[in-house]
N, CA, C and O of each residue as an XYZ file, in Angstrom:
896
protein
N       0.840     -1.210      0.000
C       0.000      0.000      0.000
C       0.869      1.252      0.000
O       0.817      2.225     -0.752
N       1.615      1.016      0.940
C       2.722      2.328      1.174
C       3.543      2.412     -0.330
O       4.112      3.494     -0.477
N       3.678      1.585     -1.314
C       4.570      1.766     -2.510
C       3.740      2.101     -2.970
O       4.199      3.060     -3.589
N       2.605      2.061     -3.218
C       1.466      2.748     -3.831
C       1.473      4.115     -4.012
O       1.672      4.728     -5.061
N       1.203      4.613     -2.737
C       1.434      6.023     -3.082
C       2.890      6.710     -2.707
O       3.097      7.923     -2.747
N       3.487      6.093     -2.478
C       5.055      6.329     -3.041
C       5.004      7.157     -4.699
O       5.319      8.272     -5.115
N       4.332      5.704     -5.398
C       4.618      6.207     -6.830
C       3.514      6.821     -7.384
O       3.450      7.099     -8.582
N       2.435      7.103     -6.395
C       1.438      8.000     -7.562
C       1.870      9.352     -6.741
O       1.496     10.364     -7.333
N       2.703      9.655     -5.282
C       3.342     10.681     -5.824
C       4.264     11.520     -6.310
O       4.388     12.744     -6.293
N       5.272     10.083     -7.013
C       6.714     10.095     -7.955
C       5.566     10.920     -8.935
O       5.500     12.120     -9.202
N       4.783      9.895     -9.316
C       3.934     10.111    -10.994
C       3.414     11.636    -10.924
O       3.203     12.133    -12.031
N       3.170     12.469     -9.798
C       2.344     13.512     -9.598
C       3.529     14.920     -9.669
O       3.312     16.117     -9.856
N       4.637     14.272     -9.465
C       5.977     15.421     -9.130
C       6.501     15.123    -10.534
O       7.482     15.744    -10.944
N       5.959     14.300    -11.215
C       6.633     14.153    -12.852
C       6.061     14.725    -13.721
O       6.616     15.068    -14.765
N       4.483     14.995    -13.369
C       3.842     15.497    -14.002
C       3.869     17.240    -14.004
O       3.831     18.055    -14.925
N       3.945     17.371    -12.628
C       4.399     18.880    -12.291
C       5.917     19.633    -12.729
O       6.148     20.823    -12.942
N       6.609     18.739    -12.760
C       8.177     18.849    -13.074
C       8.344     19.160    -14.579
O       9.072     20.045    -15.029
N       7.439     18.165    -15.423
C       7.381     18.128    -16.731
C       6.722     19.886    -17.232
O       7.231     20.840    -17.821
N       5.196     19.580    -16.546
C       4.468     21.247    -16.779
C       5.505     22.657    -16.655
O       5.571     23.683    -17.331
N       6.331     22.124    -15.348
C       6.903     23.434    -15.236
C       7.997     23.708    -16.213
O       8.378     24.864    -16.401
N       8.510     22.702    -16.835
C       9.922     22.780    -17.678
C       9.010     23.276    -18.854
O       9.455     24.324    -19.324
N       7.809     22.813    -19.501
C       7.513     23.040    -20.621
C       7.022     24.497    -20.646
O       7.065     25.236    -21.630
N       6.691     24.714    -19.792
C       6.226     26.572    -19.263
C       7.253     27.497    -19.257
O       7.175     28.703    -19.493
N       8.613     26.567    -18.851
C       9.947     28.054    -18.673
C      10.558     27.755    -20.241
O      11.240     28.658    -20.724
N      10.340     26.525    -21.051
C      11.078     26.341    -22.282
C      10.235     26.880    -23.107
O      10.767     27.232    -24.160
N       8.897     27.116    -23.012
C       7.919     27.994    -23.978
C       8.630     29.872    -23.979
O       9.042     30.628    -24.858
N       8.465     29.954    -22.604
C       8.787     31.486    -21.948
C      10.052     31.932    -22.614
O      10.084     33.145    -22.818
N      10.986     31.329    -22.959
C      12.528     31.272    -22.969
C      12.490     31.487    -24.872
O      13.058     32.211    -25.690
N      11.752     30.692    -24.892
C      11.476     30.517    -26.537
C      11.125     31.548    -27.141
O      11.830     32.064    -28.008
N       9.843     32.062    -26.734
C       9.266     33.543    -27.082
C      10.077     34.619    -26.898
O       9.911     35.626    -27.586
N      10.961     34.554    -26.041
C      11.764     35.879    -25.099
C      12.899     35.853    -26.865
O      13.059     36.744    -27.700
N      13.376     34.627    -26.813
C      14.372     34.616    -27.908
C      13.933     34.994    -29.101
O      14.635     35.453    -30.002
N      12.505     34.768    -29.138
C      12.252     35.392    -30.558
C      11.671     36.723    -30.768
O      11.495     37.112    -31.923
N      11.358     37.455    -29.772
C      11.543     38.545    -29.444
C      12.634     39.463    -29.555
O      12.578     40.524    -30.177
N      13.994     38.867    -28.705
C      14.911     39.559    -29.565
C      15.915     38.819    -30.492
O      17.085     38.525    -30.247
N      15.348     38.638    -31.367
C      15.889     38.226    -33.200
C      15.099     39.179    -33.680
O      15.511     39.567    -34.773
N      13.703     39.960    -33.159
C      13.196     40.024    -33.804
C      14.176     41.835    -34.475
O      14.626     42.482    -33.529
N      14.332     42.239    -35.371
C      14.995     43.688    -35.580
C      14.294     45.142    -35.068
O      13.118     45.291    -35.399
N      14.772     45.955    -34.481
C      14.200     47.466    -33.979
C      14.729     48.090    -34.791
O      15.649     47.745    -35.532
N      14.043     49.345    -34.705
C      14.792     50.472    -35.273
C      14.628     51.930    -34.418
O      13.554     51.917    -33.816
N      15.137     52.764    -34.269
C      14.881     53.806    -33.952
C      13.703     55.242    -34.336
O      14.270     56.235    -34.792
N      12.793     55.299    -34.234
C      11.964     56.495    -34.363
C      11.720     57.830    -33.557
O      12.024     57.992    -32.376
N      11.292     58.495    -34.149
C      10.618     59.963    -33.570
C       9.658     59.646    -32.970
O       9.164     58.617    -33.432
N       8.800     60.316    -31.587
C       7.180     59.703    -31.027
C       7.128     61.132    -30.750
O       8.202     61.722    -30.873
N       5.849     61.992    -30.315
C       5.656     62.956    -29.796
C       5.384     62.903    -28.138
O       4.522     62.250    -27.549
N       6.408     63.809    -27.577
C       5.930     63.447    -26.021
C       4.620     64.396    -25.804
O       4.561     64.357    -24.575
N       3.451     65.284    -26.242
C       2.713     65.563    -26.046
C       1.994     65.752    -27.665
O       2.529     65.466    -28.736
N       0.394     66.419    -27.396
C      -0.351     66.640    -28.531
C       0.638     67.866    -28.953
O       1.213     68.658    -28.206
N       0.673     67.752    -30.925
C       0.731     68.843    -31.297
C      -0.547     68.750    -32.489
O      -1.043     67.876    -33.200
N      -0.805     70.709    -32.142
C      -1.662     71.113    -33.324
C      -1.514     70.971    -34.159
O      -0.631     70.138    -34.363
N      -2.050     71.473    -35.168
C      -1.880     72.024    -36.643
C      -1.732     73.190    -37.143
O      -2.475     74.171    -37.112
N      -0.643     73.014    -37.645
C       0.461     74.424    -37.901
C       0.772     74.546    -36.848
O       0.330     75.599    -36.389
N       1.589     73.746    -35.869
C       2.161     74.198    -34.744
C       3.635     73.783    -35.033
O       4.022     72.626    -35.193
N       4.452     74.996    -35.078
C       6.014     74.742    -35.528
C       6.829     73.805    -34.349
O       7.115     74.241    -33.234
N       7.106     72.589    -34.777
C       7.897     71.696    -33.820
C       9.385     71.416    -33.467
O      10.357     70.977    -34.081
N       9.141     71.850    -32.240
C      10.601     71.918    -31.532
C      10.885     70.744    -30.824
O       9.965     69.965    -30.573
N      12.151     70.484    -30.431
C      12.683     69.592    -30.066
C      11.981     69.101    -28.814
O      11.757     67.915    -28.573
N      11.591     70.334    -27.887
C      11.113     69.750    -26.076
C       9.786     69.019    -26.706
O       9.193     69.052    -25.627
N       9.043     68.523    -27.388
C       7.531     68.055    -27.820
C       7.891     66.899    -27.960
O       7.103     66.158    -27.371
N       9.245     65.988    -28.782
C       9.853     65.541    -29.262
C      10.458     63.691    -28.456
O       9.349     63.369    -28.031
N      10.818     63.225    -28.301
C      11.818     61.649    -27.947
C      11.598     60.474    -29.112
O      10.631     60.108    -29.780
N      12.696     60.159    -29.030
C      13.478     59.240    -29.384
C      13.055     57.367    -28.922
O      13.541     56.789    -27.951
N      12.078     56.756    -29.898
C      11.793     55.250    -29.237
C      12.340     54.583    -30.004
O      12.539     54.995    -31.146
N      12.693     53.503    -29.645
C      12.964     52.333    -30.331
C      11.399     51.133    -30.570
O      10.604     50.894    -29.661
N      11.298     50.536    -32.039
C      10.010     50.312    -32.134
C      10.201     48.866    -32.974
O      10.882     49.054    -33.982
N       9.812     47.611    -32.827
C       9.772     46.540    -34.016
C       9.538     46.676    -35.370
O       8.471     46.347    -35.889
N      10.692     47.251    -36.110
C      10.682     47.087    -37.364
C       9.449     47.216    -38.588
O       8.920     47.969    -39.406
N       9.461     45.751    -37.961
C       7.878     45.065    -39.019
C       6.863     46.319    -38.802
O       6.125     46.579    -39.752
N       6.780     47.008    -37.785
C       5.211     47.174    -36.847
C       5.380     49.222    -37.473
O       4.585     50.066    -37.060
N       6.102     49.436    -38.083
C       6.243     51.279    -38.273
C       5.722     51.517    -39.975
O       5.385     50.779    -40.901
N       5.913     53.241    -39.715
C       5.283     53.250    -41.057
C       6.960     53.272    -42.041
O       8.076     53.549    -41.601
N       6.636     52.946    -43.189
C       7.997     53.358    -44.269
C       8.029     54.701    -44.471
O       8.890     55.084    -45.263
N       7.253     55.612    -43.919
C       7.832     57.184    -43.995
C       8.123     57.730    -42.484
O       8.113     58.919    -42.167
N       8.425     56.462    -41.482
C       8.689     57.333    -39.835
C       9.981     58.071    -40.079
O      10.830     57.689    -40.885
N      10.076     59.154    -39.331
C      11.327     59.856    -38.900
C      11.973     59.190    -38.040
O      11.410     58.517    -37.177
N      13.298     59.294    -38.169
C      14.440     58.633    -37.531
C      15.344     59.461    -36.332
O      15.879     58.990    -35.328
N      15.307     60.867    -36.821
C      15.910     61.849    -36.162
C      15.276     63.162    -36.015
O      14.810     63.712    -37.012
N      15.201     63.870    -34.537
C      14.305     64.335    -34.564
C      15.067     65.927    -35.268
O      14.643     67.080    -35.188
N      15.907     65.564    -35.721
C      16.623     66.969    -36.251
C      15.750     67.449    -37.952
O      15.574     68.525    -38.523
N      15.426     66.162    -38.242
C      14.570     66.344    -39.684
C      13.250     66.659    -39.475
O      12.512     66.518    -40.450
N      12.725     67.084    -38.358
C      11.482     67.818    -37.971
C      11.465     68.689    -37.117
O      10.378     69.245    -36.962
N      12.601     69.131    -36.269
C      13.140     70.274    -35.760
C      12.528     71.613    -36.413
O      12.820     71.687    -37.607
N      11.936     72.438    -36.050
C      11.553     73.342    -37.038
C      10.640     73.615    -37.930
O      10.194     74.744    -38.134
N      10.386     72.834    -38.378
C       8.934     72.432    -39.498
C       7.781     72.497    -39.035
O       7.689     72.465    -37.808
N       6.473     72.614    -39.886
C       5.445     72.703    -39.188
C       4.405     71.637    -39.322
O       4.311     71.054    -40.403
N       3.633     71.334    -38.349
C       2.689     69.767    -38.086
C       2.034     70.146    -39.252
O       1.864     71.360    -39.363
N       1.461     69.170    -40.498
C       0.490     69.560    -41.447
C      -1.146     69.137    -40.866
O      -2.173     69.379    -41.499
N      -1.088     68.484    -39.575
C      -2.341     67.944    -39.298
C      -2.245     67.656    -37.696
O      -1.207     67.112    -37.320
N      -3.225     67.968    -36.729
C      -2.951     67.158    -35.537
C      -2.299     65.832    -35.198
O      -2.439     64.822    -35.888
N      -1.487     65.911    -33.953
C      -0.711     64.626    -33.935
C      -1.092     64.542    -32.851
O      -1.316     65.603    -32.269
N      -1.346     63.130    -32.059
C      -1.252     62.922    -30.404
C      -0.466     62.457    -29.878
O       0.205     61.577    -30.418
N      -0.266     62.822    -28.751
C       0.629     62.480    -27.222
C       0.811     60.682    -27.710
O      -0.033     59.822    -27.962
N       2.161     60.664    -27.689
C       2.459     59.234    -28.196
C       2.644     58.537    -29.550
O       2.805     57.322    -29.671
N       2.602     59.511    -30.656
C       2.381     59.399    -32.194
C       3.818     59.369    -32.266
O       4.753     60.042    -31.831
N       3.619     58.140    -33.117
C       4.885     57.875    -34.346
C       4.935     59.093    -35.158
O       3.890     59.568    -35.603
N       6.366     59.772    -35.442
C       6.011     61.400    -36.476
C       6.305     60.732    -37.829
O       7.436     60.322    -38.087
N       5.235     60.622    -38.729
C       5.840     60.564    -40.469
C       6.396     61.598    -41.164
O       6.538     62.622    -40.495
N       6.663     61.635    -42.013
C       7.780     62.414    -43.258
C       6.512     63.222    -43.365
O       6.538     64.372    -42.926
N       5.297     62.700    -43.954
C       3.945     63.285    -44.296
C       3.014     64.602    -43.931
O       2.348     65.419    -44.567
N       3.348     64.340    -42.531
C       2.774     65.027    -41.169
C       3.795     66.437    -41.436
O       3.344     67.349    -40.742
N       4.407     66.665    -41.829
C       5.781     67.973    -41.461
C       5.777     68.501    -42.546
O       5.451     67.854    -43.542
N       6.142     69.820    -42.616
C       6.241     70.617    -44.029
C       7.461     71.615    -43.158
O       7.654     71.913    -41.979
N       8.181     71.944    -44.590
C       9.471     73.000    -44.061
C       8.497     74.297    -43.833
O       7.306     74.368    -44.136
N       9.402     75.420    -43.151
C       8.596     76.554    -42.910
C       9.001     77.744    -44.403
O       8.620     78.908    -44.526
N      10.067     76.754    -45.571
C       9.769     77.449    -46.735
C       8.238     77.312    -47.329
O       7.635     78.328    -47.673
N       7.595     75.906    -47.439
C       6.813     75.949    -47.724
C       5.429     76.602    -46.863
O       4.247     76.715    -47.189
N       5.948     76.848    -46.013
C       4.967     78.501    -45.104
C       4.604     79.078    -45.901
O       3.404     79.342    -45.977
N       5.568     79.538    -46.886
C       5.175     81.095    -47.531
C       4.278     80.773    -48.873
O       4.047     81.685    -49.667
N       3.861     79.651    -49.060
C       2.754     79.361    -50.469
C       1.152     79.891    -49.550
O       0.156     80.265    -50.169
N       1.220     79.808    -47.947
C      -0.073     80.589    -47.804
C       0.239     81.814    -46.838
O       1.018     81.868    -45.886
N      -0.583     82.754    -47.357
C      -0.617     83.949    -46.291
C      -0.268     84.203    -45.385
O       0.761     84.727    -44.958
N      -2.055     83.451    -44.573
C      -2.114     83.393    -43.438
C      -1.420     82.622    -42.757
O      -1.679     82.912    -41.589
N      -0.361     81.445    -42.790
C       0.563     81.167    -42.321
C       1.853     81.776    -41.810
O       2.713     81.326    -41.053
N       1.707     83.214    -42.601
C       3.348     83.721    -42.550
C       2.955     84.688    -41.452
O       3.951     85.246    -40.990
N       1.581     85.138    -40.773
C       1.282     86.249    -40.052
C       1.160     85.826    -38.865
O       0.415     84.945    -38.436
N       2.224     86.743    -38.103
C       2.066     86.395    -36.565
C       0.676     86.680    -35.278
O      -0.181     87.563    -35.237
N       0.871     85.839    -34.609
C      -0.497     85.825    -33.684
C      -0.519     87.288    -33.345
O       0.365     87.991    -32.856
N      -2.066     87.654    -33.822
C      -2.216     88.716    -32.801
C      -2.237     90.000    -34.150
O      -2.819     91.079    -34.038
N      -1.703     89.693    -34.992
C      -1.450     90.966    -36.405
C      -2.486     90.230    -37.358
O      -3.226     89.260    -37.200
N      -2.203     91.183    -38.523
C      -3.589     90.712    -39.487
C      -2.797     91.084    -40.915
O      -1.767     91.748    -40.803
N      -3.160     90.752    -42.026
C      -2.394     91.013    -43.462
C      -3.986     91.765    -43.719
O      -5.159     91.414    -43.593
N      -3.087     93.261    -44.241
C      -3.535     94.069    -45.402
C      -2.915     94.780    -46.175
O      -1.880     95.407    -45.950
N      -3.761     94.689    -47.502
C      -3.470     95.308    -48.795
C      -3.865     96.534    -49.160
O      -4.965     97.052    -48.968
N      -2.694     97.083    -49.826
C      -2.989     98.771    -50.215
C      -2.557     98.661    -51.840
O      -1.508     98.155    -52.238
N      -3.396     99.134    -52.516
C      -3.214     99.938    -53.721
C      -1.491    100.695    -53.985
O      -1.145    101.538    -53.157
N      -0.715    100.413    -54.898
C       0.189    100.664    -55.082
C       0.424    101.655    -56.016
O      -0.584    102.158    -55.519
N       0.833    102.610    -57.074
C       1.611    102.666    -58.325
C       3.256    102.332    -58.089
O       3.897    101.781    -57.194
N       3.596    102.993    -59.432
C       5.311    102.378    -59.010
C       5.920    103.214    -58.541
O       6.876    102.762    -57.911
N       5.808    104.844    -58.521
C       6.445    105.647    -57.238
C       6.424    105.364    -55.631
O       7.371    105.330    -54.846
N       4.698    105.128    -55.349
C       4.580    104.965    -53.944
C       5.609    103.661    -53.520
O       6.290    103.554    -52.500
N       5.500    102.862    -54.482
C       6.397    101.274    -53.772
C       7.582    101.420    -54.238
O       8.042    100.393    -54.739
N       8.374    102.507    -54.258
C       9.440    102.651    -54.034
C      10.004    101.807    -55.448
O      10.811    100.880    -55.493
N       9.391    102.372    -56.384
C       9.424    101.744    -58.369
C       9.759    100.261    -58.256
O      10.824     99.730    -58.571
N       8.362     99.522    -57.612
C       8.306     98.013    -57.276
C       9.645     97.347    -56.700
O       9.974     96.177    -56.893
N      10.374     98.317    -55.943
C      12.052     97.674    -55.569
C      11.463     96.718    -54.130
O      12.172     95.772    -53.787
N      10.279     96.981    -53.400
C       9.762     96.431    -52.208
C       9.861     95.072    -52.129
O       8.978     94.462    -52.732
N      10.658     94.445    -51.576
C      10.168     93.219    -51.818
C       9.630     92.606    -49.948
O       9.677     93.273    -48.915
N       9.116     90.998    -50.149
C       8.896     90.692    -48.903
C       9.974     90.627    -48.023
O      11.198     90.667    -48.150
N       9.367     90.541    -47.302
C      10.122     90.666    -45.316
C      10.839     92.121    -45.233
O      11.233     92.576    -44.160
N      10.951     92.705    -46.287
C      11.276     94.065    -46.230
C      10.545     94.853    -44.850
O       9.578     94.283    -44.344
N      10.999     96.097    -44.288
C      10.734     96.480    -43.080
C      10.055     98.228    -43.958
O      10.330     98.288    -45.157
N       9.483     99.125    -43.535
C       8.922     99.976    -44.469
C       8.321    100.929    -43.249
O       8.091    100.431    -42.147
N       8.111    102.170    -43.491
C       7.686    103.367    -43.092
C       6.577    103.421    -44.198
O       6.693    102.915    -45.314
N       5.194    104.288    -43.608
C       3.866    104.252    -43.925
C       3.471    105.759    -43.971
O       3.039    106.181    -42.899
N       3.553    106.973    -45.357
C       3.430    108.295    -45.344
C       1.716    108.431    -45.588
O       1.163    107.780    -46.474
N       1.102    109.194    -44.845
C      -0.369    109.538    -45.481
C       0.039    110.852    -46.254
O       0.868    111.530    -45.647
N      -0.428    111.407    -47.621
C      -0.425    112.577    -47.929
C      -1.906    113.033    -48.146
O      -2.711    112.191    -48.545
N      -2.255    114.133    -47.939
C      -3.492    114.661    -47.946
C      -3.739    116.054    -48.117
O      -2.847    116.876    -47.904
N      -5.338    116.511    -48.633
C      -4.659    117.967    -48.535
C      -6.347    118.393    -47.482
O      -7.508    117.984    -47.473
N      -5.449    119.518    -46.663
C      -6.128    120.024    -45.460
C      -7.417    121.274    -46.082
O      -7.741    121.865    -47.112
N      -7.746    121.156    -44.857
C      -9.192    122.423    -44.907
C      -8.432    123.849    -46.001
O      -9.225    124.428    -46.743
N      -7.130    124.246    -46.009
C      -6.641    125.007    -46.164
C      -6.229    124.559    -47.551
O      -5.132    125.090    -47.727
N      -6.560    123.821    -48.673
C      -6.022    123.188    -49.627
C      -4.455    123.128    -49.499
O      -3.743    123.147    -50.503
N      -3.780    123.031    -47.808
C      -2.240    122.888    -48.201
C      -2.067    121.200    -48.252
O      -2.690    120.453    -47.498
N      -1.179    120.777    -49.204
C      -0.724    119.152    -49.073
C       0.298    118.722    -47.675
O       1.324    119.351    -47.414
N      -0.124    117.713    -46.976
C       0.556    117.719    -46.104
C       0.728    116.089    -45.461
O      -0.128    115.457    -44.842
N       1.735    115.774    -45.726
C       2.425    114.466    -45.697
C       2.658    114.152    -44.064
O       3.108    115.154    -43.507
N       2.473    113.054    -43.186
C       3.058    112.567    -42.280
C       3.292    111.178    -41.908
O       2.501    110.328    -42.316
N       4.313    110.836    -41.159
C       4.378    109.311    -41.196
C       3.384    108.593    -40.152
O       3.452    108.558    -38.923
N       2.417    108.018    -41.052
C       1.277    107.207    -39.904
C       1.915    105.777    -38.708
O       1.628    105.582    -37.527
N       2.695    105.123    -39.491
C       3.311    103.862    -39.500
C       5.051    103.910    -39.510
O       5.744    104.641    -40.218
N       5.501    102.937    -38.538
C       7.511    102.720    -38.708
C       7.692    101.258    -38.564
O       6.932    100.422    -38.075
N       8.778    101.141    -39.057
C       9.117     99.838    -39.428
C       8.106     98.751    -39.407
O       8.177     98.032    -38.411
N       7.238     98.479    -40.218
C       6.516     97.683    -40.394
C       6.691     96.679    -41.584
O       7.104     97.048    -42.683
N       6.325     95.295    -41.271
C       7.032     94.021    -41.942
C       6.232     94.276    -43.422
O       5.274     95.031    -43.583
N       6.816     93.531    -44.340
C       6.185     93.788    -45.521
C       6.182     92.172    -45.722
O       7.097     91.349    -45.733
N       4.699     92.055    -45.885
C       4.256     90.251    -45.912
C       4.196     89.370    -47.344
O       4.263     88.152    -47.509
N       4.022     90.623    -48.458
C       4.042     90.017    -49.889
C       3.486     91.524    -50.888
O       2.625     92.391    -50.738
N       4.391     91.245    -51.780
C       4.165     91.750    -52.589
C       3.754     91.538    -54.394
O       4.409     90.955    -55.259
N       2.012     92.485    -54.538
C       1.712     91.573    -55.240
C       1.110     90.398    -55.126
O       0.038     90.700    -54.601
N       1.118     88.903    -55.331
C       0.965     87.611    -54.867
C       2.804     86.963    -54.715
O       3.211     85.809    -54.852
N       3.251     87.695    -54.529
C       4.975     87.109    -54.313
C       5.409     87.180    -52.820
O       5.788     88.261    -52.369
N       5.357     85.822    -51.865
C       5.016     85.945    -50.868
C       7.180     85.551    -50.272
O       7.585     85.497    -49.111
N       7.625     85.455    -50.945
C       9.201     84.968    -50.622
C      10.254     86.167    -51.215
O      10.282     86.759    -52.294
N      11.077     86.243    -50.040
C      12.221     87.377    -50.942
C      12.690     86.856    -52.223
O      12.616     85.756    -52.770
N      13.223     88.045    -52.549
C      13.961     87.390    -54.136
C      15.460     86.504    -53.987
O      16.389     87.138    -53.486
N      15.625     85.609    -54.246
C      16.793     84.969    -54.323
C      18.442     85.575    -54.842
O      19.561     85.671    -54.339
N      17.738     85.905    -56.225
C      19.165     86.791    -56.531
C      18.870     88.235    -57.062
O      17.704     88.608    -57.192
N      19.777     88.931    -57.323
C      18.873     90.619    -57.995
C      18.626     90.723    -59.538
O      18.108     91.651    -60.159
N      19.053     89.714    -59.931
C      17.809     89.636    -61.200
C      16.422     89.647    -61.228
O      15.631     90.170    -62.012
N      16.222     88.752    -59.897
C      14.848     88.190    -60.171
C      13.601     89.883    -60.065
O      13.855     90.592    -59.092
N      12.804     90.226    -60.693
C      11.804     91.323    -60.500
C      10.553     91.096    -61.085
O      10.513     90.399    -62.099
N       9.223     91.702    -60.481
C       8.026     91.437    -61.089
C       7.837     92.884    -60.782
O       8.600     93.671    -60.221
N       6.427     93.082    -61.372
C       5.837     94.429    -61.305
C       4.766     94.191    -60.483
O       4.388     93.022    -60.566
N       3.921     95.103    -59.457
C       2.657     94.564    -58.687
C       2.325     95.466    -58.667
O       2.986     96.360    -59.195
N       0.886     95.776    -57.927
C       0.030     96.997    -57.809
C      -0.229     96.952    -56.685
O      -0.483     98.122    -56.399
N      -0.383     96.129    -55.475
C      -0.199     96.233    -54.450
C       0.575     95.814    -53.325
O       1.307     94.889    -53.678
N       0.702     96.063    -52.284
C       1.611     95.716    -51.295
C       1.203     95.081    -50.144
O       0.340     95.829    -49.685
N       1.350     93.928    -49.254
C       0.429     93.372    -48.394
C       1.419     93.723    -46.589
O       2.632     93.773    -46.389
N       0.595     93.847    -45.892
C       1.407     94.692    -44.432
C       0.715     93.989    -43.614
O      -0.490     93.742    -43.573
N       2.095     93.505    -42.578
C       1.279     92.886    -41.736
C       1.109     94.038    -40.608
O       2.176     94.628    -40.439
N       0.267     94.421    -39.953
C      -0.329     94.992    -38.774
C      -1.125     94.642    -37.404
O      -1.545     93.508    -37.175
N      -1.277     95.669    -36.571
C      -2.183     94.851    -35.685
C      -3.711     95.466    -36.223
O      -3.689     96.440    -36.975
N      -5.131     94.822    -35.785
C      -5.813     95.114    -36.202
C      -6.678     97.096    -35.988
O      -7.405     97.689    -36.784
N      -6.336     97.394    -35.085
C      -6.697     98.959    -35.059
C      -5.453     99.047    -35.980
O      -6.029     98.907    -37.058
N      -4.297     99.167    -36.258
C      -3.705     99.977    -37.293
C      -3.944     99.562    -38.702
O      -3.473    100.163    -39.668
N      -4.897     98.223    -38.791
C      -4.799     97.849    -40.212
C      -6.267     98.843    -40.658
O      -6.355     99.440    -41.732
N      -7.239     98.849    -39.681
C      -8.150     99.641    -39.998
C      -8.018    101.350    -39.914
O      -8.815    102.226    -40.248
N      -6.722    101.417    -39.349
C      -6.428    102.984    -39.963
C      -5.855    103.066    -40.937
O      -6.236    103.976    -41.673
N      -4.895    102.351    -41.347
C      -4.619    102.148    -42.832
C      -5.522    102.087    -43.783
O      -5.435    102.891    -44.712
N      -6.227    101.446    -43.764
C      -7.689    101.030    -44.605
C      -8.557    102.485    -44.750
O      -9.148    102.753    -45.796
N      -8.561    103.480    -43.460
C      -9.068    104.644    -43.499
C      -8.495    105.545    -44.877
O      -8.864    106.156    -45.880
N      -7.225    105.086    -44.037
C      -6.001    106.645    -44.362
C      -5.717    106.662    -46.125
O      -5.623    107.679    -46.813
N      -5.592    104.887    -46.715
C      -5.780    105.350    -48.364
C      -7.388    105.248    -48.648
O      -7.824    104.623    -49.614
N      -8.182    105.890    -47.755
C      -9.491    106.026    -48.871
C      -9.726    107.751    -48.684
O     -10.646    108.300    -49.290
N      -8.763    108.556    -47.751
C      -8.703    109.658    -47.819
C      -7.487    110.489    -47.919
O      -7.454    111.640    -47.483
N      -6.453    109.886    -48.513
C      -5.362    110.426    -48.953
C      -3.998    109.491    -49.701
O      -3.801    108.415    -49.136
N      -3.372    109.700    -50.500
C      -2.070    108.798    -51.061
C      -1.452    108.499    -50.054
O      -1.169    109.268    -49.136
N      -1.089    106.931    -50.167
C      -0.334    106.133    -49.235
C       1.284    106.075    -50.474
O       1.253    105.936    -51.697
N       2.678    106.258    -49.457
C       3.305    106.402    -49.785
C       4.341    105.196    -48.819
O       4.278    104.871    -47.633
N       5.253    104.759    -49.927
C       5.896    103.900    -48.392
C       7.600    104.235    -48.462
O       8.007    104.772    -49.493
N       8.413    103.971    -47.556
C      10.178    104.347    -47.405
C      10.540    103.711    -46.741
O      10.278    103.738    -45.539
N      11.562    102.603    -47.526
C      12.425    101.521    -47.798
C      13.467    101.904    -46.666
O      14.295    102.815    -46.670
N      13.106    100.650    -45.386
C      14.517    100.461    -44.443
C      15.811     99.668    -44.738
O      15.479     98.494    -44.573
N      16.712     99.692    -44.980
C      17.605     99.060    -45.310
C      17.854     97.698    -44.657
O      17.480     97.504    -43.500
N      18.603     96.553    -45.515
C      18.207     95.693    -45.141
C      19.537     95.078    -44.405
O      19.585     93.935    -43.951
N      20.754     96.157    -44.358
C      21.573     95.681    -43.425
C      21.622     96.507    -42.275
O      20.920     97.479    -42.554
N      22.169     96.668    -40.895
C      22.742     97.186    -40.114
C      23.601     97.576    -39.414
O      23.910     96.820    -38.493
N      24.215     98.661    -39.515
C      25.869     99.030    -39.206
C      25.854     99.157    -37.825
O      25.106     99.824    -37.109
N      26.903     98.331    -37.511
C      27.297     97.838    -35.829
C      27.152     99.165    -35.024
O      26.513     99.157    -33.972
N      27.727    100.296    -35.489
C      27.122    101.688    -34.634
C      25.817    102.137    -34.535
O      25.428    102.994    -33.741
N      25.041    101.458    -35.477
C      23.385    101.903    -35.118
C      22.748    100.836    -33.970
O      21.611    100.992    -33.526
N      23.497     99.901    -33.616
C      22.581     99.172    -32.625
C      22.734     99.597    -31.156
O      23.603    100.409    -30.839
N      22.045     99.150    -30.414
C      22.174     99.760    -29.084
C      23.062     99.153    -27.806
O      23.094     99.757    -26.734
């Protein structure tokens, strides 16, 4: 009797002995094919970004991700999206694609992209004296003359506006590359805040708008 269960509980510790080996040689198995399996390095976003929200590095880390499992346009480094702007919402935890990012050259194909929070783009009627014989080009910096003539029929010129950005000229929203390049336009686009864009808007429907070209370098004795 006593050999009896001697061996049904040899047979019971063989059975358990066996389960457990086949449980750590399964575990061991998977683990190994896990790593055969290849990673690669990607971009993830550590928080939401908007749209059109220019992306900087602090938004930004570095994961390592299974190969098989990414898209064929992920970013690798976050230096190739450094700078650029989201073309679409991204969320907290997003793989960044090639897709998703646009340079901030391609900013300047729309407007309202190039205008800072808080200012507004408007357009004034040009000829080729007032714009300085179409030499204006964008990002140019510009002084804003009203001329008018008073109760007294005298003409009398003053500067409404100073250094103010010049956002496009014409539909030519990028400086010129080299000094060949020239077009002719009829108007000039300014970025402003909104009470000065609506005095502007006043000031050429009751007198010639005139504008004067800031130079576009600066000599080390003019700074402060």
């Amino acid at each position: 009797m006593r050999s009896r269960i001697i061996f049904l509980l040899a047979l019971i510790m063989g059975i358990i002995t066996t389960i457990l080996f086949f449980n750590y040689t399964k575990q061991y198995e998977t683990e190994e094919v896990v790593q055969q399996q290849e990673t690669v390095q990607v971009v993830q976003t550590k928080e939401k970004i908007a749209e059109n929200q220019v992306i900087t590095a602090e938004v930004l880390k570095v994961v390592n991700v299974i190969k098989e499992n990414i898209h064929p346009q992920s970013v690798s480094e976050i230096s190739e999206v450094e700078g650029k702007i989201s073309t679409a919402v991204m969320e907290q935890g997003e793989i960044v694609v090639a897709h998703r990012v646009k340079d901030q050259q391609d900013e300047n194909l729309l407007l309202s992209l190039k205008i800072q929070d808080g200012y507004r783009a408007v357009s004034i009627g040009v000829n080729h004296v007032q714009s300085v014989t179409n030499m204006i080009e964008p990002e140019d910096r510009v002084d804003v003359f009203l001329t008018e003539t008073n109760d007294d029929d005298e003409i009398i010129s003053e500067e409404i506006f100073s250094d103010i950005r010049v956002l496009a000229v014409g539909r030519k929203m990028n400086p010129p590359q080299n000094e060949s390049t020239y077009s002719e336009y009829s108007a000039v686009t300014l970025e402003l805040e909104p009470n000065d864009a609506n005095m502007l808007i006043n000031a050429s429907a009751t007198g010639n708008i005139h504008f004067t070209l800031h130079p576009s370098t600066i000599s080390s004795g003019s700074q402060d």
